[in-house]
KEPAMAR-691022 format. One line per field, with one value per atom (N, C-alpha, C, O): atom name; y, z, x. Coordinates in nm, 3 decimals. Last residue first. Layout:
N
at <- CA|...
north <- Y|...
up <- Z|...
east <- X|...
END
This chain:
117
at <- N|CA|C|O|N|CA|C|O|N|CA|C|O|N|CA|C|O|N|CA|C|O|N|CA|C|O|N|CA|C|O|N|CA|C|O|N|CA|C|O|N|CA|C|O|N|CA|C|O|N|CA|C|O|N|CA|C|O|N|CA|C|O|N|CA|C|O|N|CA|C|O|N|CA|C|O|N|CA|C|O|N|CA|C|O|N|CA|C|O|N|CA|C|O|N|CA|C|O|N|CA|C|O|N|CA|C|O|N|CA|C|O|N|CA|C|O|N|CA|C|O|N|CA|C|O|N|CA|C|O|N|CA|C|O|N|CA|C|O|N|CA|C|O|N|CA|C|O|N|CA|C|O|N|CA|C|O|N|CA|C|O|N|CA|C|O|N|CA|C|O|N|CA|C|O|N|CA|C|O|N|CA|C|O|N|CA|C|O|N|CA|C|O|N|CA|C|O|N|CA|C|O|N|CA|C|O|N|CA|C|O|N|CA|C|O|N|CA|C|O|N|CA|C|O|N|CA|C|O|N|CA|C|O|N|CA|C|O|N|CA|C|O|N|CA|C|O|N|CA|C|O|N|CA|C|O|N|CA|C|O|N|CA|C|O|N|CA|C|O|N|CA|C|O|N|CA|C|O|N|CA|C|O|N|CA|C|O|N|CA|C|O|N|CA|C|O|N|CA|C|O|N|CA|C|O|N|CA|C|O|N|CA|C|O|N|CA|C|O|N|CA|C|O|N|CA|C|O|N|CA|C|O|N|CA|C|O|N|CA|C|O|N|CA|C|O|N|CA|C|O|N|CA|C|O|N|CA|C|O|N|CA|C|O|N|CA|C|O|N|CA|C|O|N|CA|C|O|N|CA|C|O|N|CA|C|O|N|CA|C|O|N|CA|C|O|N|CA|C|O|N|CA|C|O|N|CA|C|O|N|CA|C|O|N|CA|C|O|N|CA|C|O|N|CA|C|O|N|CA|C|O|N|CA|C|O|N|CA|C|O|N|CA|C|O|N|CA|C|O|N|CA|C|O|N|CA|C|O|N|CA|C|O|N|CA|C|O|N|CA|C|O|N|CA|C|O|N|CA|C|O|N|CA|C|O|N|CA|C|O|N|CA|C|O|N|CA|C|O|N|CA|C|O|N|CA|C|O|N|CA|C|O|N|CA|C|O|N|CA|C|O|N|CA|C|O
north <- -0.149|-0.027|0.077|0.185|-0.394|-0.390|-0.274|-0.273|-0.405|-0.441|-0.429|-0.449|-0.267|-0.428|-0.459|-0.569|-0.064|-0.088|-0.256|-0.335|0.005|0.028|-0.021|-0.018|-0.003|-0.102|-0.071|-0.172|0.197|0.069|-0.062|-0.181|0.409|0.397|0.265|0.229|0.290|0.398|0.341|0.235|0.256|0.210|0.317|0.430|0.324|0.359|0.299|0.275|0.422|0.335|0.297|0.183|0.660|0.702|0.541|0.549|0.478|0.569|0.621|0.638|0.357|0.312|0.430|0.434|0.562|0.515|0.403|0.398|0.590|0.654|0.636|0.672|0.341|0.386|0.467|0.451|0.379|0.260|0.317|0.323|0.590|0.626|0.486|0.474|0.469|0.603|0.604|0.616|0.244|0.233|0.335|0.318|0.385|0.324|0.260|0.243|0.565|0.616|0.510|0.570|0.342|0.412|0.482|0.442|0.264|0.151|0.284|0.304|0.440|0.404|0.312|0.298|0.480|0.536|0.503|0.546|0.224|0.234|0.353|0.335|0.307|0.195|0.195|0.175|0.575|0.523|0.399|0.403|0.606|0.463|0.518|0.513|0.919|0.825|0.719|0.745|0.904|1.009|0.929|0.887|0.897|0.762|0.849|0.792|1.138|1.051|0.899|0.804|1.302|1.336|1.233|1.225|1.198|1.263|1.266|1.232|1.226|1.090|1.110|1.039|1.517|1.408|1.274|1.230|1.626|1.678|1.539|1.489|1.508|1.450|1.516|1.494|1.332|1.469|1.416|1.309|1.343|1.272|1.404|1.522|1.376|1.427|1.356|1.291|1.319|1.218|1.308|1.342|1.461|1.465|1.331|1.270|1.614|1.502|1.515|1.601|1.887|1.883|1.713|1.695|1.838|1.913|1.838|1.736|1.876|1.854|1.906|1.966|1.954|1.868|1.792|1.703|1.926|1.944|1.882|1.759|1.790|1.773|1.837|1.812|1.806|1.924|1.899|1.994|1.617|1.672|1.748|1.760|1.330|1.495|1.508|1.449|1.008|1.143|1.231|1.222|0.770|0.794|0.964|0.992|0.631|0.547|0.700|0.734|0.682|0.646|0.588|0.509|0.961|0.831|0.770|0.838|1.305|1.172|1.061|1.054|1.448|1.420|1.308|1.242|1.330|1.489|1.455|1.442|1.160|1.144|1.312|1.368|1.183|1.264|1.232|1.258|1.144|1.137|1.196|1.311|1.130|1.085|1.101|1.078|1.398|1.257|1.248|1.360|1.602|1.516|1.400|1.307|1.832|1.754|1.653|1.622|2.024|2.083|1.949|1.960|1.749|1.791|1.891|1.887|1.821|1.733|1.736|1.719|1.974|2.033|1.899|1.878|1.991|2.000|2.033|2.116|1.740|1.820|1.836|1.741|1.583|1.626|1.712|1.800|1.489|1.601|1.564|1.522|1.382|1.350|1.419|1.429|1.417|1.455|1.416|1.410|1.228|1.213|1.296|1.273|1.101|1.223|1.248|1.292|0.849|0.962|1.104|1.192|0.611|0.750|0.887|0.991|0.418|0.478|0.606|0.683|0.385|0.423|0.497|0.615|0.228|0.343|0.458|0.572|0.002|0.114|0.245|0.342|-0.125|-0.079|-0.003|0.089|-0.184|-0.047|-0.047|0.064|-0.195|-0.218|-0.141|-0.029|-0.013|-0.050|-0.092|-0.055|0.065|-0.083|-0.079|-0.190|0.376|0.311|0.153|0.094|0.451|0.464|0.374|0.290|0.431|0.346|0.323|0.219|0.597|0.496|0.404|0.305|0.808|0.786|0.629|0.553|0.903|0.835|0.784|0.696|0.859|0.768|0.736|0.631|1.119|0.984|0.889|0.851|1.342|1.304|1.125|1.038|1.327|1.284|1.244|1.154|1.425|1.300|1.226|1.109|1.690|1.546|1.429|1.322|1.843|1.805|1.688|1.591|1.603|1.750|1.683|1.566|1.516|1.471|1.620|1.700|1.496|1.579|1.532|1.492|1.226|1.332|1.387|1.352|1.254|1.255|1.321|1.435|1.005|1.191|1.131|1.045|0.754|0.816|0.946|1.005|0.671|0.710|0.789|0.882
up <- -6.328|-6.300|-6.247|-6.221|-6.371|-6.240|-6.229|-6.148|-6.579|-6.598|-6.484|-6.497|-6.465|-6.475|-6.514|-6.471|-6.473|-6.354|-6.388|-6.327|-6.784|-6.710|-6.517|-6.446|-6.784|-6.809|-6.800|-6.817|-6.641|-6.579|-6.680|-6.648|-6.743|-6.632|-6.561|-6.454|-7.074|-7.011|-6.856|-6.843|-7.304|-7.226|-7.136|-7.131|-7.534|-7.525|-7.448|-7.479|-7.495|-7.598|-7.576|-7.622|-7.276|-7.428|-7.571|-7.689|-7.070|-7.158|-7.261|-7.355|-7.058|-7.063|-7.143|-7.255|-6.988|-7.083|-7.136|-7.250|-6.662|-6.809|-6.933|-7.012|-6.598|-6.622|-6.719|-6.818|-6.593|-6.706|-6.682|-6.788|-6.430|-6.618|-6.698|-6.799|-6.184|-6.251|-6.381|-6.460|-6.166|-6.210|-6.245|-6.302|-6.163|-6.220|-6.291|-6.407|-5.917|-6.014|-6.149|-6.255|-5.725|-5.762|-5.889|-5.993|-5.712|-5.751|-5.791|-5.912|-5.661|-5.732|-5.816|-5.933|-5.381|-5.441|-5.603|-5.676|-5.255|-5.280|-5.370|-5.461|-5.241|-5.304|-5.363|-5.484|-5.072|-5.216|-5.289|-5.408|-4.840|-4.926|-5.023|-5.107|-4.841|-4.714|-4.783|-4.783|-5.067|-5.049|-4.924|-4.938|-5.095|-5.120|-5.059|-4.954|-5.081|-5.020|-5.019|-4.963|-5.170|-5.048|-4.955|-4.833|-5.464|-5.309|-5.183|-5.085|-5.529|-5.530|-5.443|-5.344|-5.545|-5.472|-5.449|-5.334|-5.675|-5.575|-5.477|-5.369|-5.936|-5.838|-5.735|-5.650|-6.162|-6.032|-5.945|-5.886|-6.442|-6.407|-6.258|-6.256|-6.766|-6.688|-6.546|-6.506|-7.126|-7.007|-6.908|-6.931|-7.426|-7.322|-7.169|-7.151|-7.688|-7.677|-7.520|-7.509|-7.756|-7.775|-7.701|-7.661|-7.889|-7.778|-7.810|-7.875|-8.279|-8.108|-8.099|-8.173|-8.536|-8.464|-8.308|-8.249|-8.679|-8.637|-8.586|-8.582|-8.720|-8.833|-8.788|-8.862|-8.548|-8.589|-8.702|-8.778|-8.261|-8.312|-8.446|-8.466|-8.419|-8.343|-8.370|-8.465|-8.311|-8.429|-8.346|-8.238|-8.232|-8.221|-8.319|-8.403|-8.218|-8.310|-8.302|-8.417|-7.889|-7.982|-8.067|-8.026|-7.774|-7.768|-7.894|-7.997|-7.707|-7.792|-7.735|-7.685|-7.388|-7.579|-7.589|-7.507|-7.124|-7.176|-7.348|-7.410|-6.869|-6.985|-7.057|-7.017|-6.481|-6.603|-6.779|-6.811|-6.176|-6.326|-6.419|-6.412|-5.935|-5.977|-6.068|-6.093|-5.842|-5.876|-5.915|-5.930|-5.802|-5.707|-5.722|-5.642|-5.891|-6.017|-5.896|-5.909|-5.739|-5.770|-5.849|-5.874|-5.636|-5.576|-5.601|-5.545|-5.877|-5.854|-5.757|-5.783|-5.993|-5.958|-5.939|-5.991|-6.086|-5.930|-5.907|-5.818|-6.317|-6.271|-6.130|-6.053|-6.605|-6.448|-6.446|-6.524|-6.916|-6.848|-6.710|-6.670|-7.229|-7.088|-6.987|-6.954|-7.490|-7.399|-7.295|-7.233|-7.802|-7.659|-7.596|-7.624|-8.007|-8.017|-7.920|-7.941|-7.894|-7.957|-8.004|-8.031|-7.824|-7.763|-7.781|-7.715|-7.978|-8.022|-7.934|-7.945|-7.919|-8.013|-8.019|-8.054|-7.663|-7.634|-7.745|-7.719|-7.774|-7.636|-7.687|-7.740|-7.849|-7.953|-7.870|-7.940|-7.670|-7.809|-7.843|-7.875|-7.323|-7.514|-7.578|-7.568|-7.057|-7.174|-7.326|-7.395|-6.907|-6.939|-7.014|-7.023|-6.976|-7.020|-6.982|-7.086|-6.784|-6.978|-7.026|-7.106|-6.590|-6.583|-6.740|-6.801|-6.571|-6.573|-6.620|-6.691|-6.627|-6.730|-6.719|-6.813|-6.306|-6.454|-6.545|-6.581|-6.233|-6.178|-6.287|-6.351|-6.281|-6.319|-6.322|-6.434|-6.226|-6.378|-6.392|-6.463|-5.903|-5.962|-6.142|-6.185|-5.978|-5.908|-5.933|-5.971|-6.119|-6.161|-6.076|-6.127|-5.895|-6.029|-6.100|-6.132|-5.563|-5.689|-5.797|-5.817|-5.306|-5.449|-5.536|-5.558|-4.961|-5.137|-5.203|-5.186|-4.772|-4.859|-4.931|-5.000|-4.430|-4.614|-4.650|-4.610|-4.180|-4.220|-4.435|-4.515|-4.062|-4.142|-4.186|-4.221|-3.758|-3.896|-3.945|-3.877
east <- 1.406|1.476|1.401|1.455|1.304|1.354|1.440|1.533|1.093|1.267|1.360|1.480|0.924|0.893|1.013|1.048|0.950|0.943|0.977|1.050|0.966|1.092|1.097|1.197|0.728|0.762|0.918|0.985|0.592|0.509|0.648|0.656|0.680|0.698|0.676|0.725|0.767|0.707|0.730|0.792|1.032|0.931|0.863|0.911|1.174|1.042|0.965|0.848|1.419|1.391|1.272|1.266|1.411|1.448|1.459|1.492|1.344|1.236|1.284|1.206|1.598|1.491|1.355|1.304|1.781|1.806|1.635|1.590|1.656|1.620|1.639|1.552|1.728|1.609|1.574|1.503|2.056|1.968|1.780|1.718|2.062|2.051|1.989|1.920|1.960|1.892|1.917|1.823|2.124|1.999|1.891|1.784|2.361|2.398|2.198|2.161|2.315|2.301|2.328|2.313|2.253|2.132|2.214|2.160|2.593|2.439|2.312|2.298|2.677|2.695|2.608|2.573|2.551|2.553|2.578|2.490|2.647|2.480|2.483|2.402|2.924|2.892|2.772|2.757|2.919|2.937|2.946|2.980|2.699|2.771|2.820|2.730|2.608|2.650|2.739|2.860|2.452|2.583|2.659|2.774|2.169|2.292|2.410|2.438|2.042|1.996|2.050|1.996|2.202|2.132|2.080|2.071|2.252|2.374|2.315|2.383|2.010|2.099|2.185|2.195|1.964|1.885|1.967|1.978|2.166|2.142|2.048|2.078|2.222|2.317|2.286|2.373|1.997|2.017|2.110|2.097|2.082|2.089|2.063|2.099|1.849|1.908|1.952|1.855|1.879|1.871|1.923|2.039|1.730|1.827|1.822|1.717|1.687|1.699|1.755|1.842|1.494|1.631|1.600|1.485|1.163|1.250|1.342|1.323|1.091|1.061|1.173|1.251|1.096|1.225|1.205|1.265|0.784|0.912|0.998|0.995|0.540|0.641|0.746|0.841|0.363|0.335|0.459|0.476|0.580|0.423|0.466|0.587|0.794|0.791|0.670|0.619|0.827|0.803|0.755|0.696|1.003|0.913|0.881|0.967|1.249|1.113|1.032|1.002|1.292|1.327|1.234|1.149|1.068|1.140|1.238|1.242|1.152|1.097|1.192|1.304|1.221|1.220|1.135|1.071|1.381|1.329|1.362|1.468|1.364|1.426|1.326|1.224|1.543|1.399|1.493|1.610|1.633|1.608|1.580|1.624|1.554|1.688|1.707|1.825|1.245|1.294|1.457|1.506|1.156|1.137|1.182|1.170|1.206|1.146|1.106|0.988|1.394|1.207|1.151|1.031|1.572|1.446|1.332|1.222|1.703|1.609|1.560|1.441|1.894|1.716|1.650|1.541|2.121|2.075|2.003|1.990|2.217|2.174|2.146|2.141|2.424|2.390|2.352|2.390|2.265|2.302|2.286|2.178|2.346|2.357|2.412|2.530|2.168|2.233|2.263|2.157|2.207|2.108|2.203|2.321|2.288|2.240|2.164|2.051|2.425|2.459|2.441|2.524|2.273|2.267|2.348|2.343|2.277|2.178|2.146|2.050|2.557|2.590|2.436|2.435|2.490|2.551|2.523|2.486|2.348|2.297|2.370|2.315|2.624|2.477|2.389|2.347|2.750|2.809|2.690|2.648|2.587|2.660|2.671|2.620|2.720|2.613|2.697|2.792|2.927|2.876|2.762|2.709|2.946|3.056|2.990|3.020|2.735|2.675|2.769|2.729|2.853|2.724|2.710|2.685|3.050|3.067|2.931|2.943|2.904|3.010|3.052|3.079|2.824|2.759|2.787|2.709|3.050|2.995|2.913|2.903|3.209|3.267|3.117|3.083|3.020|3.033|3.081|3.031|3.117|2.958|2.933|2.859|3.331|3.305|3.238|3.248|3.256|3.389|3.370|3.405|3.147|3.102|3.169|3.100|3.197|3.219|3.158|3.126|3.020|3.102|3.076|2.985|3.063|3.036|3.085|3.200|2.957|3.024|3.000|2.904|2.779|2.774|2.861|2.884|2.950|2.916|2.880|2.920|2.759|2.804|2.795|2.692|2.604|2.580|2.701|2.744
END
Protein backbone atom coordinates (compact mmCIF):
# COMPACT_ATOMS: atom_id res chain seq x y z
CA UNK A 1 0.00 0.00 0.00
CA UNK A 2 0.73 3.31 -0.83
CA UNK A 3 2.01 6.18 1.63
CA UNK A 4 -1.13 9.02 1.53
CA UNK A 5 -0.24 12.29 0.35
CA UNK A 6 -1.12 15.71 1.52
CA UNK A 7 -2.48 17.88 -0.67
CA UNK A 8 -2.23 21.57 0.44
CA UNK A 9 -4.89 24.04 0.33
CA UNK A 10 -3.80 24.94 -3.50
CA UNK A 11 -3.64 21.43 -4.44
CA UNK A 12 -6.80 20.42 -3.27
CA UNK A 13 -8.38 24.07 -4.73
CA UNK A 14 -6.82 22.96 -8.24
CA UNK A 15 -8.74 19.75 -8.48
CA UNK A 16 -12.01 21.32 -7.79
CA UNK A 17 -11.54 24.22 -10.14
CA UNK A 18 -10.84 21.80 -12.35
CA UNK A 19 -14.01 19.81 -12.20
CA UNK A 20 -16.28 23.29 -12.23
CA UNK A 21 -13.71 24.36 -15.28
CA UNK A 22 -15.57 21.11 -17.60
CA UNK A 23 -18.91 22.08 -16.96
CA UNK A 24 -20.71 24.11 -19.66
CA UNK A 25 -20.71 27.82 -19.77
CA UNK A 26 -24.27 27.50 -19.08
CA UNK A 27 -23.63 25.26 -15.68
CA UNK A 28 -21.06 27.35 -14.81
CA UNK A 29 -22.62 30.85 -15.49
CA UNK A 30 -25.91 29.59 -13.31
CA UNK A 31 -23.23 29.23 -10.56
CA UNK A 32 -22.26 32.53 -10.18
CA UNK A 33 -23.82 33.41 -7.23
CA UNK A 34 -23.01 30.05 -5.63
CA UNK A 35 -20.09 29.68 -3.28
CA UNK A 36 -17.62 27.22 -3.72
CA UNK A 37 -16.25 26.34 -0.59
CA UNK A 38 -13.33 23.69 0.51
CA UNK A 39 -13.75 22.40 3.63
CA UNK A 40 -12.35 20.22 6.66
CA UNK A 41 -15.37 19.20 8.38
CA UNK A 42 -16.32 16.51 6.61
CA UNK A 43 -16.03 13.99 8.68
CA UNK A 44 -18.41 15.99 11.55
CA UNK A 45 -20.93 16.09 8.24
CA UNK A 46 -19.84 12.47 7.23
CA UNK A 47 -20.01 13.15 3.84
CA UNK A 48 -17.68 14.64 0.39
CA UNK A 49 -20.10 17.30 0.07
CA UNK A 50 -23.03 19.27 1.16
CA UNK A 51 -25.11 21.78 -1.18
CA UNK A 52 -26.20 24.58 1.55
CA UNK A 53 -29.40 26.98 0.15
CA UNK A 54 -32.07 26.95 -2.10
CA UNK A 55 -32.30 25.28 -5.11
CA UNK A 56 -32.31 26.78 -8.15
CA UNK A 57 -36.03 28.03 -9.12
CA UNK A 58 -36.67 27.75 -5.89
CA UNK A 59 -37.96 30.65 -3.12
CA UNK A 60 -36.85 31.65 0.20
CA UNK A 61 -39.33 30.83 3.35
CA UNK A 62 -41.00 33.88 4.99
CA UNK A 63 -40.13 36.25 1.64
CA UNK A 64 -36.50 36.60 2.56
CA UNK A 65 -33.18 36.09 1.13
CA UNK A 66 -32.64 32.60 2.84
CA UNK A 67 -29.20 31.04 3.58
CA UNK A 68 -26.13 32.36 1.71
CA UNK A 69 -25.84 30.00 -1.50
CA UNK A 70 -22.97 27.55 -1.23
CA UNK A 71 -21.43 24.05 -2.51
CA UNK A 72 -18.98 22.72 0.11
CA UNK A 73 -16.32 20.47 -1.08
CA UNK A 74 -14.48 18.22 2.07
CA UNK A 75 -11.03 17.77 1.25
CA UNK A 76 -10.58 16.14 4.76
CA UNK A 77 -12.69 13.02 3.89
CA UNK A 78 -11.91 12.76 0.10
CA UNK A 79 -8.11 12.94 1.10
CA UNK A 80 -8.54 10.31 3.57
CA UNK A 81 -10.09 8.18 1.82
CA UNK A 82 -8.82 8.71 -2.21
CA UNK A 83 -5.55 10.48 -1.12
CA UNK A 84 -3.58 7.23 -1.90
CA UNK A 85 -4.48 7.60 -6.16
CA UNK A 86 -4.56 10.81 -7.27
CA UNK A 87 -6.08 9.73 -10.14
CA UNK A 88 -9.24 8.13 -7.99
CA UNK A 89 -8.88 11.13 -6.25
CA UNK A 90 -9.56 13.33 -8.89
CA UNK A 91 -12.28 11.24 -10.01
CA UNK A 92 -14.31 11.40 -6.53
CA UNK A 93 -13.85 15.03 -6.32
CA UNK A 94 -14.77 15.60 -9.85
CA UNK A 95 -18.17 13.52 -8.89
CA UNK A 96 -18.49 15.23 -5.43
CA UNK A 97 -19.11 18.83 -7.07
CA UNK A 98 -21.03 17.41 -10.10
CA UNK A 99 -23.25 15.97 -7.25
CA UNK A 100 -23.60 18.79 -5.61
CA UNK A 101 -23.84 20.98 -8.44
CA UNK A 102 -26.73 18.61 -8.77
CA UNK A 103 -28.79 19.60 -5.80
CA UNK A 104 -28.23 23.19 -6.43
CA UNK A 105 -30.37 22.51 -9.84
CA UNK A 106 -32.78 20.70 -7.93
CA UNK A 107 -32.40 17.20 -7.77
CA UNK A 108 -32.68 15.56 -4.54
CA UNK A 109 -30.73 12.56 -3.32
CA UNK A 110 -32.67 9.81 -5.14
CA UNK A 111 -32.20 11.77 -8.38
CA UNK A 112 -28.69 12.91 -8.37
CA UNK A 113 -28.24 8.98 -7.60
CA UNK A 114 -30.02 8.08 -10.65
CA UNK A 115 -27.64 10.43 -12.74
CA UNK A 116 -24.91 8.22 -11.54
CA UNK A 117 -23.47 10.93 -9.17
Amino acid sequence: MSKRKRYSEEEFEALVRSALDDLPDEFQRALDDVAIVVSDRGAEEHAYGMHVGMRLGGSAYFGGGGPPEEILIFRDTLVRDFGDDPKRLREKVKQTVLHEVGHHFGFDETGVRKLGL
